[in-house]
C-alpha positions as CSV (number, residue, x, y, z in Angstrom):
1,X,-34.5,45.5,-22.7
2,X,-37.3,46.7,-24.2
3,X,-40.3,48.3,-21.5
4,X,-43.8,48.8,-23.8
5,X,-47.2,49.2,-22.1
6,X,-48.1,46.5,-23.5
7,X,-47.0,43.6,-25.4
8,X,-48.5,41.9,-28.1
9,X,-46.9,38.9,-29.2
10,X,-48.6,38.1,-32.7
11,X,-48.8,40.1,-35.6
12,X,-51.5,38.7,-37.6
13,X,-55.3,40.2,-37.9
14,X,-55.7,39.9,-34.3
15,X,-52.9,41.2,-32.8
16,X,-52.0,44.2,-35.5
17,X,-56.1,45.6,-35.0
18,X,-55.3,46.1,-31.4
19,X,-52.1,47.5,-31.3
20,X,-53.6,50.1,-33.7
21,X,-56.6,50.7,-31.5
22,X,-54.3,51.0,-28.2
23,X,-51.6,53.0,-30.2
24,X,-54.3,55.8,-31.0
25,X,-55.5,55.9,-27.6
26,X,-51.8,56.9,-26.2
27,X,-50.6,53.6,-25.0
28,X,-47.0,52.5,-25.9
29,X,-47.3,49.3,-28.1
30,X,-44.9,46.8,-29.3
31,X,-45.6,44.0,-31.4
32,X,-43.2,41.0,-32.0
33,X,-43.7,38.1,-34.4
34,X,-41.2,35.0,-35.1
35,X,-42.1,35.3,-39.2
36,X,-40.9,38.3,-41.8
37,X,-43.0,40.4,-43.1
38,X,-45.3,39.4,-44.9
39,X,-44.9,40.4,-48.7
40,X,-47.2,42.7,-50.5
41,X,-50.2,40.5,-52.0
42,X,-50.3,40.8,-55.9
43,X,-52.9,42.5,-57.7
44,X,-53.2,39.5,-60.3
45,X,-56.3,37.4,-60.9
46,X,-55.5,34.5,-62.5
47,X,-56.8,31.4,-60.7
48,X,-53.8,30.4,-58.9
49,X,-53.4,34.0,-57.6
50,X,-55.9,34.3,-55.3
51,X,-55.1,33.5,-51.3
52,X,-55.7,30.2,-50.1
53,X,-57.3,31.5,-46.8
54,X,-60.3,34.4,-47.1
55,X,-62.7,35.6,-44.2
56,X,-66.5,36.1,-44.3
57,X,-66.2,39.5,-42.3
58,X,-70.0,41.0,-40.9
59,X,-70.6,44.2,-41.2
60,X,-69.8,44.4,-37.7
61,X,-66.6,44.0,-38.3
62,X,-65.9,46.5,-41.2
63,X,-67.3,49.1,-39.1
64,X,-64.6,47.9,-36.7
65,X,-61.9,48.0,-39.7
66,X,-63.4,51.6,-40.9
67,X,-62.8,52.9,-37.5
68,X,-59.4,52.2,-37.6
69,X,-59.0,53.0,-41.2
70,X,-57.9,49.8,-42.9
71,X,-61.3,48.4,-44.3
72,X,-61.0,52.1,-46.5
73,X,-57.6,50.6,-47.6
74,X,-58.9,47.4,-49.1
75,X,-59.3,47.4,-52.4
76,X,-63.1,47.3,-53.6
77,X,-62.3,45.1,-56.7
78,X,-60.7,42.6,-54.9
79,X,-63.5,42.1,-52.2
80,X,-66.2,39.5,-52.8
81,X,-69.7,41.6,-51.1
82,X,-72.5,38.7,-50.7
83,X,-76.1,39.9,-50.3
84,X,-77.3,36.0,-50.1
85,X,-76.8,33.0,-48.4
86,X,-78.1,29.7,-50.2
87,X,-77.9,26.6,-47.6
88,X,-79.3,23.0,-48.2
89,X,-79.0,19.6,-46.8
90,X,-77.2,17.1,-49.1
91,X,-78.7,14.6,-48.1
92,X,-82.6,15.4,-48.3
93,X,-84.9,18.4,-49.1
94,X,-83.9,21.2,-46.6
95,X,-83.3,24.5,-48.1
96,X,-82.7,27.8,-47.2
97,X,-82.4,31.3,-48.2
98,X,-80.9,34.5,-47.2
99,X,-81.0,37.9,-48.5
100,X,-79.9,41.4,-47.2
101,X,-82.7,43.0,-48.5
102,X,-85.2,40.8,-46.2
103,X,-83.7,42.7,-43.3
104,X,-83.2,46.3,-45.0
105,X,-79.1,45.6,-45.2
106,X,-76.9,46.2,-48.4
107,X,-74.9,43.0,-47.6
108,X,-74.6,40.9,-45.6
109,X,-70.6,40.5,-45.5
110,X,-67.5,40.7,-47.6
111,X,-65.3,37.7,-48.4
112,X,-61.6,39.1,-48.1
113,X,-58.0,37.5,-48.7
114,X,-56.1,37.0,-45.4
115,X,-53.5,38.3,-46.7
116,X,-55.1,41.7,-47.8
117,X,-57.0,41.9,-44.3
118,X,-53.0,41.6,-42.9
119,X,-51.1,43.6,-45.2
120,X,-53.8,47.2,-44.5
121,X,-53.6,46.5,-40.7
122,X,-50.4,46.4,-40.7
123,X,-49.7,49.6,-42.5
124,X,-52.1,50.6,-40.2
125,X,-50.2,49.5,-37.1
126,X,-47.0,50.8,-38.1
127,X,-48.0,54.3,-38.6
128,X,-49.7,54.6,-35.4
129,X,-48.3,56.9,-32.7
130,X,-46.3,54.6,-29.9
131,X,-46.5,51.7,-32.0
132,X,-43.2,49.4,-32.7
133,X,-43.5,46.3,-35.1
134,X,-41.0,43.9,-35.0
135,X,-40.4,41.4,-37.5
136,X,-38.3,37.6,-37.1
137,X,-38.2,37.8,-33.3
138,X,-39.4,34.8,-32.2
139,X,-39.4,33.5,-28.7
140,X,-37.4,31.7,-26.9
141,X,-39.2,31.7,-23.1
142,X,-40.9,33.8,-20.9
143,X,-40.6,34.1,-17.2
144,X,-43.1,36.0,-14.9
145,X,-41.2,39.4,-12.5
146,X,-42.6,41.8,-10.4
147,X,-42.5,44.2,-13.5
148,X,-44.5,41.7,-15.5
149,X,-44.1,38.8,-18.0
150,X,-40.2,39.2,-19.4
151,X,-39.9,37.6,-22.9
152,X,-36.7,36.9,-24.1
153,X,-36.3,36.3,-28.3
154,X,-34.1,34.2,-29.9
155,X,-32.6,36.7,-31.7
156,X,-31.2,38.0,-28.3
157,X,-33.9,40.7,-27.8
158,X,-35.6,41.0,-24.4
159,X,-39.4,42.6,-23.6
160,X,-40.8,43.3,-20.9
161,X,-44.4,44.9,-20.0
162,X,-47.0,45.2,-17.4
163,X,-49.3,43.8,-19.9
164,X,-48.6,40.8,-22.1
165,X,-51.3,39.9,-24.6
166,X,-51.1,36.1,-26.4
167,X,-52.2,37.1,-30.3
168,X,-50.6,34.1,-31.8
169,X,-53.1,32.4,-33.0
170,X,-54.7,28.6,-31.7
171,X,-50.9,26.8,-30.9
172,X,-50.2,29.6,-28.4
173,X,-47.1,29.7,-27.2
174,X,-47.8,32.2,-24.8
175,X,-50.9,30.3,-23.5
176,X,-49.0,27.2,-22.9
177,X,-45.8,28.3,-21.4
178,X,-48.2,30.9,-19.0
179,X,-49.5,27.5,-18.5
180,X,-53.5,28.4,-19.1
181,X,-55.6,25.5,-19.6
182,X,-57.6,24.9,-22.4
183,X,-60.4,22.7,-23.4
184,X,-59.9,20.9,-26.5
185,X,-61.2,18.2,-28.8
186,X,-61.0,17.4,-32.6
187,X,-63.7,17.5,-35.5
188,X,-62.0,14.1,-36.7
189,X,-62.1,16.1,-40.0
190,X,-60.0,18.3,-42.5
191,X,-60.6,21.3,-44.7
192,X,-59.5,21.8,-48.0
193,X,-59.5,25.6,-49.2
194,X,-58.8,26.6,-52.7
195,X,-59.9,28.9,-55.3
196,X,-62.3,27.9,-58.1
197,X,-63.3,29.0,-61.4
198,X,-67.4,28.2,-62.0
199,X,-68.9,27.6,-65.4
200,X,-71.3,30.7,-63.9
201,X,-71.7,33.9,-62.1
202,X,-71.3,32.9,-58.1
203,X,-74.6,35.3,-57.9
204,X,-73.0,37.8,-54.8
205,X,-74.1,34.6,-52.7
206,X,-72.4,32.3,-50.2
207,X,-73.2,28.7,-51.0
208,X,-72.7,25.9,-48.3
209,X,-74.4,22.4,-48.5
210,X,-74.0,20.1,-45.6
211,X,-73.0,16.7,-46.5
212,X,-73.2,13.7,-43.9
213,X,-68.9,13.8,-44.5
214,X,-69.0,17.4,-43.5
215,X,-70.2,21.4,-44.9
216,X,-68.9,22.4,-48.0
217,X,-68.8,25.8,-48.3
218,X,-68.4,28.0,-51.6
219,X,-67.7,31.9,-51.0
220,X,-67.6,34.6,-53.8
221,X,-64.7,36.8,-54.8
222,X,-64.3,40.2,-56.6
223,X,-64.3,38.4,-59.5
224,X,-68.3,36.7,-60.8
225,X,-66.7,33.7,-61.8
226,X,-64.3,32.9,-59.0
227,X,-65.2,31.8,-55.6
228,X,-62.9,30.5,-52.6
229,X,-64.0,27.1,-51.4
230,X,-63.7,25.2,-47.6
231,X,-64.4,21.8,-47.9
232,X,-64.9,20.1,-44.9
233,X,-64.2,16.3,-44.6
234,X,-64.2,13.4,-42.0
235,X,-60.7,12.0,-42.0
236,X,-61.5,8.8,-43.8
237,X,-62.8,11.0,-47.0
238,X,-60.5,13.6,-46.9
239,X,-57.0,11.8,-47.8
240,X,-58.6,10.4,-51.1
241,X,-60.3,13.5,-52.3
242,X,-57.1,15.6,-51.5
243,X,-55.2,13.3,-53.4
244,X,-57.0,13.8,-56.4
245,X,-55.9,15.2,-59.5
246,X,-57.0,18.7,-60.2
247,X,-59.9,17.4,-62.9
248,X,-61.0,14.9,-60.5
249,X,-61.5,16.6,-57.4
250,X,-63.3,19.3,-59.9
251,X,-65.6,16.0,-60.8
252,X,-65.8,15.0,-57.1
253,X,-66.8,18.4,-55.7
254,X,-69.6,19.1,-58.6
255,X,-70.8,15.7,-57.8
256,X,-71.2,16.9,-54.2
257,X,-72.8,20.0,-55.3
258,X,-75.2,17.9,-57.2
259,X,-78.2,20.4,-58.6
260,X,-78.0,22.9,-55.9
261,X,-75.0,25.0,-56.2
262,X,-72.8,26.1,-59.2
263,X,-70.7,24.1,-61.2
264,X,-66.5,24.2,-60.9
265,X,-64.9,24.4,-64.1
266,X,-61.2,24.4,-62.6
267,X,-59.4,24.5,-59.3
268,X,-56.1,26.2,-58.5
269,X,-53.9,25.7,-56.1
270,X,-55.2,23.6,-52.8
271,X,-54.4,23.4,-49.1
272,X,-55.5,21.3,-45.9
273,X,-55.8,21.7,-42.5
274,X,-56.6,19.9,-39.7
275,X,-60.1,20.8,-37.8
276,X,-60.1,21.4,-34.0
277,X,-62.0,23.5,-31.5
278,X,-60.5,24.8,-28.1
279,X,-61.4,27.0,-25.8
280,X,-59.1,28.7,-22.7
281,X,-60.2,28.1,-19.2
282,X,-59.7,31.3,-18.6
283,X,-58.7,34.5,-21.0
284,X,-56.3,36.4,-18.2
285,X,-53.7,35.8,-15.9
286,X,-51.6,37.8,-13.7
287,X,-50.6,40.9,-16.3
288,X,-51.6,38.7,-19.4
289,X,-54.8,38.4,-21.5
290,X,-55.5,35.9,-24.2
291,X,-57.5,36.9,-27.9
292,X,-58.6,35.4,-30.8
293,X,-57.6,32.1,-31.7
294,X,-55.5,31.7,-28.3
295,X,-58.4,32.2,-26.4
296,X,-60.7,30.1,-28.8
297,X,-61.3,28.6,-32.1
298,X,-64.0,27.3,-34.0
299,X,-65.1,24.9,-36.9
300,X,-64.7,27.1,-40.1
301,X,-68.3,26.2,-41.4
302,X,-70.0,29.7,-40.5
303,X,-66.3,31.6,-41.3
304,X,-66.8,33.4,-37.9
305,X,-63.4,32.6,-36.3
306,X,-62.0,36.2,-37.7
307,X,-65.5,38.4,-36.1
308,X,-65.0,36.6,-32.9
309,X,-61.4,37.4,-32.9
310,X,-62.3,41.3,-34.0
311,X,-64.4,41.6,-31.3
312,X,-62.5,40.1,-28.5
313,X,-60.1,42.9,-29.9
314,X,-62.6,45.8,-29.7
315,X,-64.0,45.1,-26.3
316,X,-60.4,44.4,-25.0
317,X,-59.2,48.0,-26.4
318,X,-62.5,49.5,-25.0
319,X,-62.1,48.2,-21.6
320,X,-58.5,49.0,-21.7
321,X,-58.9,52.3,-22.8
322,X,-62.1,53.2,-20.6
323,X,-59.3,52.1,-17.9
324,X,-56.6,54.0,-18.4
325,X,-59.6,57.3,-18.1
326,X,-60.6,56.1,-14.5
327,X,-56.7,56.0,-13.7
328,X,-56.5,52.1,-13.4
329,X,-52.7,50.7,-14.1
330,X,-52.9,48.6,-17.6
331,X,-53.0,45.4,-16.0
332,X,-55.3,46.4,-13.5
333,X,-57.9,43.2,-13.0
334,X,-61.0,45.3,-12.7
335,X,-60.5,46.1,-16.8
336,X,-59.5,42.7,-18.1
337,X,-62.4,40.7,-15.8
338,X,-64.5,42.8,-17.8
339,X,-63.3,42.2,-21.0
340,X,-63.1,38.1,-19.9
341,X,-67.1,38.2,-19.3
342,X,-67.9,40.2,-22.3
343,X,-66.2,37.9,-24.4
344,X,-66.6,34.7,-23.1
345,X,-70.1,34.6,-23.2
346,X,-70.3,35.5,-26.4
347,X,-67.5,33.2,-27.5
348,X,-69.3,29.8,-25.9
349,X,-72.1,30.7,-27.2
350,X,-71.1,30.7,-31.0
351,X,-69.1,27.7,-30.5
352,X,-71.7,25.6,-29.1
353,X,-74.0,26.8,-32.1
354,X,-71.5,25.6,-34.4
355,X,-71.1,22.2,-32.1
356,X,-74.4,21.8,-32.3
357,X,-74.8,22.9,-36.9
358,X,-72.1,19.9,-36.8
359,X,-73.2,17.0,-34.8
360,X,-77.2,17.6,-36.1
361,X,-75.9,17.8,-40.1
362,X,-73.1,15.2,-39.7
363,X,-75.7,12.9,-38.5
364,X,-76.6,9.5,-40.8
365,X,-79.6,8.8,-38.1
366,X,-82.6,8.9,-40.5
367,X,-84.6,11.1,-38.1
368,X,-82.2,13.4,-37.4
369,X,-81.9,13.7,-41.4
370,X,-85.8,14.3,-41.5
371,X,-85.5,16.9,-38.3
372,X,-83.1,18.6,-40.4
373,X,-84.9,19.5,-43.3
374,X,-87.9,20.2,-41.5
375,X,-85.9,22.8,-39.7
376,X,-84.7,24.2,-42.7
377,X,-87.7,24.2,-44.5
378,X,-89.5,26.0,-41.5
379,X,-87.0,28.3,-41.0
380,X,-87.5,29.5,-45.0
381,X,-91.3,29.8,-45.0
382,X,-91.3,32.2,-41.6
383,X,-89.7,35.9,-42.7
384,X,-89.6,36.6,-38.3
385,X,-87.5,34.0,-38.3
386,X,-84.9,34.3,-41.4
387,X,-84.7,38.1,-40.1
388,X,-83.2,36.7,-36.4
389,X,-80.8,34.4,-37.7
390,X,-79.6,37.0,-40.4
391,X,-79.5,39.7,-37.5
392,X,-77.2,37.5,-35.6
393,X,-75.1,37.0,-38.9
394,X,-74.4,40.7,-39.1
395,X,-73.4,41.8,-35.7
C-alpha cells in the first residue's frame, strides 16, 4: 500500500496543476488516473489536426501556469492570443465590443489545445520533487479508515492518505462513492466543437452570437485563418445539424453567422457533448476535498469552466500550504473550510451569471429580445462599464 500526503485522483488540468504546486511546497504527492498517458500532441496544422477541445485561459490563469512553469512550455505559435471580443444578439440589433487596449491590457486571453495545456503540466508534475504519476490505475472502491480514505485500483494497487482530493472531472467517482450531494440540472442542449478554416483572418478576436437555439461561439487559433468553434444547441436542433454533411453544416453555421461574424470555408473533424451544470453541496468531507469539475461545472458559453477550475486549485494549494507553516495536519478542517468559502462564492456566482446569459438570450419572449439588445447596446456606448465586465474577464 501506498501512504502519500495526499492523493489526487485525476490527472487532467486540474489535478496535475496541483500536485505540482503541493509537490514544490514539500508535500508527498501521488496522482492516479484510470487512462494512459496521454500521447504527445502533433505539431501539424492541417485542419483536422487541431484538438477538438481548447480553453479561453485569462490572464489570471497564465500567471498561475507561469508560476508553475508550464505556460513558458507552451508553444507560442500554437496559442491563439485574442485582444477582442465581438458579441451580438442573433436575433435583433445588440452588439458589443471588447478590446484589451480599452482597459490598458495586451490580451485579454489565450485560446489553448486541451491537450497542450495537459501534456506541459504534466511534464511539469512528473519532475516535481515528491511527486508520483501513475498511469492506467483505475479504481475499483474506496472505503473511509482512521488513516483516511483507502482506494483500492483495479489493477491490484492500494492508496491510502490523510488527504484524498476528487480531480476527476464532472462524473466523479470519488464524489459519488464519498456520497457528496450535488445539485444538478440539464441545459436541454448539446455542443458541437470543431476546428474551422474561415475565408478571412479571425482578427485576434473571440466571436460569439447568441441565437434563440443557443451561443455559438468562434475562438482563434495560432493560425489567422483557423478558429475552434462551440456551438451550442437545444436538443431538437442539435441531432439534425450534427448530422450534416461537412459542406452543409459549413452552410448551416454561416447562415447562423449571418453578416456579423466571419465566414467558414471548411470544417474538420467534429464532436458533441451533452450540456449540464452541477454543483456539490459541499467541496469537503472528512480528509477529502472536491475541485474543478467535481465540485462544479458550467455552460461552456463564456469558456470559464478551466479558470474556475485553476483557481479552486490555487487557493486549495495556498490554504494548504499556509497550513502545513502554522503546523496544521493536511487534512486539518480549519485549511479546507477556507478554501470551501473562497471558492464557493466565487464559483455560484459565475454560474448563476452564466444561468442567467442563458435563460435571458435563449428567450423567444419579444420583450425579453428588445431588453436584450438594449443591454447590449448600453453596455457598448458606456467605456465605465465595458471596463468592469472586461475586468471581470481577466481575473
Amino acid at each position: 500500500m501506498t501512504h502519500p500526503d495526499i492523493l489526487i485522483v485525476g490527472a487532467g488540468v486540474a489535478g496535475l496543476s496541483l500536485a505540482t504546486a503541493l509537490g514544490r511546497e514539500g508535500f508527498r504527492v501521488t496522482v492516479i488516473d484510470g487512462a494512459k498517458r496521454p500521447p504527445r500532441p502533433t505539431a501539424d496544422r492541417e485542419i483536422h489536426d487541431w484538438d477538438l477541445r481548447v480553453s479561453a485561459l485569462t490572464p489570471a490563469s497564465i500567471d498561475f501556469l507561469e508560476r508553475l512553469g508550464a505556460w513558458s512550455a507552451i508553444p507560442r505559435d500554437r496559442t491563439g492570443c485574442y485582444t477582442g471580443m465581438k458579441v451580438w444578439d442573433g436575433h435583433g440589433s445588440g452588439r458589443i465590443g471588447f478590446d484589451a487596449s480599452e482597459v490598458n491590457a495586451a490580451y485579454l486571453g489565450h485560446i489553448v489545445e486541451n491537450r497542450l495545456t495537459l501534456q506541459v503540466l504534466l511534464q511539469c508534475a512528473e519532475t516535481s520533487p515528491g511527486v508520483e504519476v501513475r498511469w492506467e490505475c483505475a479504481m475499483a472502491d474506496m472505503t473511509l479508515t482512521d488513516s483516511g480514505w483507502e482506494i483500492h485500483c483495479e489493477d491490484g494497487s492500494t492508496f491510502c492518505a490523510p488527504l484524498t482530493v476528487g480531480a476527476d472531472g464532472a462524473r466523479s467517482r470519488v464524489r459519488e462513492w464519498a456520497g457528496m450531494p450535488t445539485r444538478d440540472w440539464s441545459y436541454e442542449q448539446s455542443a458541437i466543437v470543431g476546428t474551422l478554416k474561415l475565408a478571412s483572418r479571425h482578427q485576434d478576436a473571440c466571436w460569439q452570437a447568441f441565437l434563440d437555439t443557443g451561443p455559438l461561439a468562434l475562438l482563434p487559433l495560432a493560425d489567422e485563418d483557423k478558429v475552434a468553434i462551440v456551438w451550442s444547441l437545444d436538443e431538437t436542433q442539435h441531432e439534425p445539424i450534427a448530422a450534416l454533411s461537412d459542406e452543409a453544416f459549413v452552410s448551416a453555421l454561416n447562415w447562423a453567422l449571418g453578416d456579423d461574424g466571419p465566414q467558414a470555408t471548411a470544417v474538420g473533424p467534429r464532436a458533441s457533448f451533452p450540456l449540464r451544470q452541477s454543483h456539490a453541496v459541499d467541496y469537503i468531507d472528512e480528509g477529502l476535498v472536491l475541485v474543478a469539475d467535481a465540485a462544479h461545472s458550467i455552460h461552456p458559453l463564456a469558456g470559464q469552466g478551466i479558470n474556475l477550475g485553476l483557481s479552486d486549485v490555487r487557493v486549495l494549494a495556498e490554504e494548504l500550504t499556509a497550513g502545513k507553516a502554522k503546523g496544521l495536519a493536511v487534512d486539518s478542517p480549519v485549511a479546507l473550510k477556507r478554501y470551501q468559502r473562497q471558492r464557493k462564492t466565487e464559483n455560484l456566482a459565475m454560474m448563476a451569471a452564466m444561468e442567467g446569459f442563458k435563460r435571458g438570450f435563449g428567450s423567444r419572449n419579444p420583450l425579453a429580445v428588445i431588453a436584450r439588445n438594449v443591454g447590449l447596446s448600453l453596455v457598448d456606448q458606456q467605456a465605465w462599464l465595458k471596463r468592469w465586465f472586461m475586468g471581470q474577464a481577466l481575473s
